[in-house]
C-alpha positions, -999 to 999 in steps of 0.1 A, spaced: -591 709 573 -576 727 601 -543 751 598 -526 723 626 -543 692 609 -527 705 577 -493 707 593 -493 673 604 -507 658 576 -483 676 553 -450 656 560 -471 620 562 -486 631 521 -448 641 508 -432 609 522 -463 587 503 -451 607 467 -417 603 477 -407 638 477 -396 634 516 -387 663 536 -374 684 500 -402 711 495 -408 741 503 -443 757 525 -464 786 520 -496 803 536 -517 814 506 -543 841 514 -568 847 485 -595 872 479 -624 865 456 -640 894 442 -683 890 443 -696 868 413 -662 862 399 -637 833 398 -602 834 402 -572 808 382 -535 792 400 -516 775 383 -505 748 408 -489 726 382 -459 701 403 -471 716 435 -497 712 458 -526 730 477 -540 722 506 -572 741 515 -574 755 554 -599 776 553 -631 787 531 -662 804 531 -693 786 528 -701 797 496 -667 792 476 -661 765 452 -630 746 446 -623 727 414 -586 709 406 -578 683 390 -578 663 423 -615 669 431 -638 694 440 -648 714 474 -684 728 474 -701 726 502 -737 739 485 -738 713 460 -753 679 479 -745 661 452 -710 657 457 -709 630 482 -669 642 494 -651 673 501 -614 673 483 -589 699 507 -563 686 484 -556 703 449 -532 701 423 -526 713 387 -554 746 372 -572 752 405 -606 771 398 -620 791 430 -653 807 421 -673 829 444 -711 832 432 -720 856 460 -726 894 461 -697 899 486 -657 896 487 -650 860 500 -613 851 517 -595 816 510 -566 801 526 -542 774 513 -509 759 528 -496 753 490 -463 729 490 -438 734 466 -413 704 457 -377 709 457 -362 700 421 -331 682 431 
């Protein structure tokens, strides 16, 4: 998912859970030390992946993003609740997220 697709698509995903135009955005820019995983805690909010290394895996409650394992038959760009981002190479890896933060009215 692209940085623009994300930005369209965004708007379009809050109206479907009914939070409307009432949150919040933010560019997340995470670095993944070499054969190490790294924990958020996007409980209520949401994370939508823009960019990744090849090599990174992405596990949420909403689906996984691995693009090594050919046995997942879909990539998930969307994540929600303990997201899991492991990097199983020997070097740092960079990942990006627009994460999306409901307003509590």
């Amino acid at each position: 998912m692209t940085i623009n697709y994300a930005l369209e698509h965004i708007p379009r995903r809050m109206q479907e859970l009914e939070v409307n135009n009432n949150y919040f955005l933010k560019f997340r820019h995470f670095v993944i030390p070499p054969n190490d995983s790294s924990i958020i805690d996007g409980y209520n909010e949401y994370f939508f992946l823009v960019q990744a290394g090849n090599d990174l895996r992405v596990r949420s409650e909403f689906g996984l993003y691995d693009l090594l394992d050919t046995g997942i038959n879909e990539q998930q760009y969307e994540h929600q609740g303990k997201i899991t981002i492991t990097n199983p190479s020997s070097i740092f890896k960079h990942i990006k997220f627009i994460q999306v933060i409901p307003k509590h009215l």
